[in-house]
N, C-alpha and C positions, 0 to 999 in steps of 0.2 A: 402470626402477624398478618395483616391485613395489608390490601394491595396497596390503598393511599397511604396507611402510617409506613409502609416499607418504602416507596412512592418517598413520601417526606424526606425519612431516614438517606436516600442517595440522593435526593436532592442537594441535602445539607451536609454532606458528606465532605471532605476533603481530599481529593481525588490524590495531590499532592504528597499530605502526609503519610494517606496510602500507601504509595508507592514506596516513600522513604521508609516504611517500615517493614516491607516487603522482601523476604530473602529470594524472591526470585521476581518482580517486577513484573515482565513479560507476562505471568502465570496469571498475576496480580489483575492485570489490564483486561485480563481474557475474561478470569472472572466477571469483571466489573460488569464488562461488555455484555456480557452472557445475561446476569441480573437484571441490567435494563431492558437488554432487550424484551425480555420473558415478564417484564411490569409493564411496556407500555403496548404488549398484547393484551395481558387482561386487561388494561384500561383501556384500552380503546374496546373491548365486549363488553365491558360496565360502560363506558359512554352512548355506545351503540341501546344498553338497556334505558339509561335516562335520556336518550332525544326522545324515544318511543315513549316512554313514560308523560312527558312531557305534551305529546302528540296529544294521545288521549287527554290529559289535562284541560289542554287548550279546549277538543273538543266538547269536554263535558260543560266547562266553563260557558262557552256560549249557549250550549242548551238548558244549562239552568239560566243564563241572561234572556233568554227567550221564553221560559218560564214565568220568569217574573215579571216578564214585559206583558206575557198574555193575561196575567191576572191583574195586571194594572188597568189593560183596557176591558175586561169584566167588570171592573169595580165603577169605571167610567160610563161604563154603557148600563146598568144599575143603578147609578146617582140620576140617568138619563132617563128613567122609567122609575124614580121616584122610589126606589127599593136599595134605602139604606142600606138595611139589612143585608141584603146583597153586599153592598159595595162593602161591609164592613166583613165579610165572609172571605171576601176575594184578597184583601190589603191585607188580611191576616195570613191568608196563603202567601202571598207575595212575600209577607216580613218572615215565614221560614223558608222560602227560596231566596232569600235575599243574605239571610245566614249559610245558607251554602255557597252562595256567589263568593261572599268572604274568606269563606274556608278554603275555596278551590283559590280562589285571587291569592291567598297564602301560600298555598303548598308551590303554584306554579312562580313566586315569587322566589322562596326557596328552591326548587328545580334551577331556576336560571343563575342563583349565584354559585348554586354547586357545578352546574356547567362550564359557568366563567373562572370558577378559584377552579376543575379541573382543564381547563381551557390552557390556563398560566402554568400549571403544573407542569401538565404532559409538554410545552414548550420550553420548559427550564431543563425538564427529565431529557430530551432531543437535544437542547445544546450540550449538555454534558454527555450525554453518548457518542454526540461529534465529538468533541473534546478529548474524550477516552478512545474514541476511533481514530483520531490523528497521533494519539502518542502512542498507541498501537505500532501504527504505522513509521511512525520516528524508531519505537524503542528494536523495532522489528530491523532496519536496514544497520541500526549502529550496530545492531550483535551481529547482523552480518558483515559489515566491515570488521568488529573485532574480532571473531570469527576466523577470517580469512590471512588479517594480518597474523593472528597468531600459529597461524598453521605455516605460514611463511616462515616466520621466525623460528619454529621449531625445527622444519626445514632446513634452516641455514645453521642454526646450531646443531644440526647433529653429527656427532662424535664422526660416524661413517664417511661424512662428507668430508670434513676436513681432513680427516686421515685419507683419503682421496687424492685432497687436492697435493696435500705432504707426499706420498708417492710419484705425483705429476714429477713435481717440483724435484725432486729425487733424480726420477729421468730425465728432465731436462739437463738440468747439470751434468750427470753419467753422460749423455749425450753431446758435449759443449765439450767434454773432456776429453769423448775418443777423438771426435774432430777436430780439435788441438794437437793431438798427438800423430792424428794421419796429418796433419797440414805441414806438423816440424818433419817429419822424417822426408818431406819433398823439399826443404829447405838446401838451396848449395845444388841441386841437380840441374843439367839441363832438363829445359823443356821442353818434349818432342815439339814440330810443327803441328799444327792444328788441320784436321781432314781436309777443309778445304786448300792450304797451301799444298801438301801433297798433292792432290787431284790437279792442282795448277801447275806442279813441277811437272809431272808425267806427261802432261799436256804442252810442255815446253819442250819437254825431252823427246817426244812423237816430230815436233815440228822438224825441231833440228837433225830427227834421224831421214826424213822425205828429204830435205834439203841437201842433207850428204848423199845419199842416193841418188837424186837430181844431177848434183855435179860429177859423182862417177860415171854416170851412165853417159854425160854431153860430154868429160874426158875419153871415154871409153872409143867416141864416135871417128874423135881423131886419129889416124895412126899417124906414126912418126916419118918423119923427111928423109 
């Protein structure tokens, strides 16, 4: 297949239905991607070969117009020195350089429209490369979000974890149940005082032992009448 008729073929292609027929999409898109890129390298080497084709065209084009322009003033400067014969010598050369001017006016005629229908081409070929390059890029984050969410999901369903969280839940309750049953068996009892009241009785019970001390010892000072 040839670069333009393959060229053609993805131009007019349905990138869409592509895809929809695609058991893997992604794969799909890479492909795509891949093919244009690799047509509008050789076409840009084939365009590269007809500007240059073209160059030389143009060039020869004017050196036959200069050809046939030289024999025309031959012919004139011979009518001018009365030597028909001449001039009819020289118009005749003129009229087969004048058949090449036509020929080359042709071909460079032909040159510039295959330029311009590849001009149009290569730009229809680039928007759809962007095109397949953007849904590339779309088809690429959505299987990472799917991706991710499904890995989560398997995650959260797996057998291991909930049988997990069932054992939590096992002990919590065992746990709810001893402490129930230490809570009843304090039920009905006194409660001792709490550290700090101790420390404050001891502290009361120190005062008042200085104070009995105090007064035995100022009874003590007295003796009796």
């Amino acid at each position: 297949m040839g670069i333009f008729s393959r060229m053609a073929d993805i131009i007019n292609s349905n990138i869409n239905a592509m895809l929809d027929q695609a058991e893997d999409p992604q794969k799909m898109v890479r492909l795509i991607i891949q093919e244009m890129e690799d047509t509008l390298v050789e076409v840009r080497s084939s365009s590269a070969r007809v500007l240059a084709e073209r160059k030389d065209a143009v060039r020869r084009l004017e050196q036959v117009r200069s050809e046939a322009a030289g024999w025309e003033d031959k012919a004139r400067l011979a009518i001018t020195k009365d030597r028909e014969d001449l001039a009819r010598a020289a118009l005749q050369e003129k009229r087969a350089i004048d058949e090449e001017v036509s020929l080359v006016e042709a071909e460079l005629a032909l040159t510039d429209e295959h330029i311009a229908q590849l001009n149009n081409e290569v730009a229809q070929l680039q928007q759809k490369l962007d095109d397949a390059r953007a849904r590339q890029k779309a088809l690429t984050m959505r299987s990472t979000t799917v991706e991710s969410r499904i890995k989560v999901k398997r995650q959260i369903q797996r057998e291991a974890v909930d049988d997990a969280f069932h054992r939590f839940e096992r002990f919590e309750r065992r746990m709810d149940t001893l402490e129930s049953q230490l809570e009843s068996m304090d039920l009905g009892r006194d409660v001792p005082p709490d550290l700090a009241a101790e420390i404050n009785a001891l502290q009361d019970d120190e005062r008042i032992n200085d104070e009995l001390e105090r007064l035995k010892a100022g009874m003590g000072d007295r003796k009796p009448v």
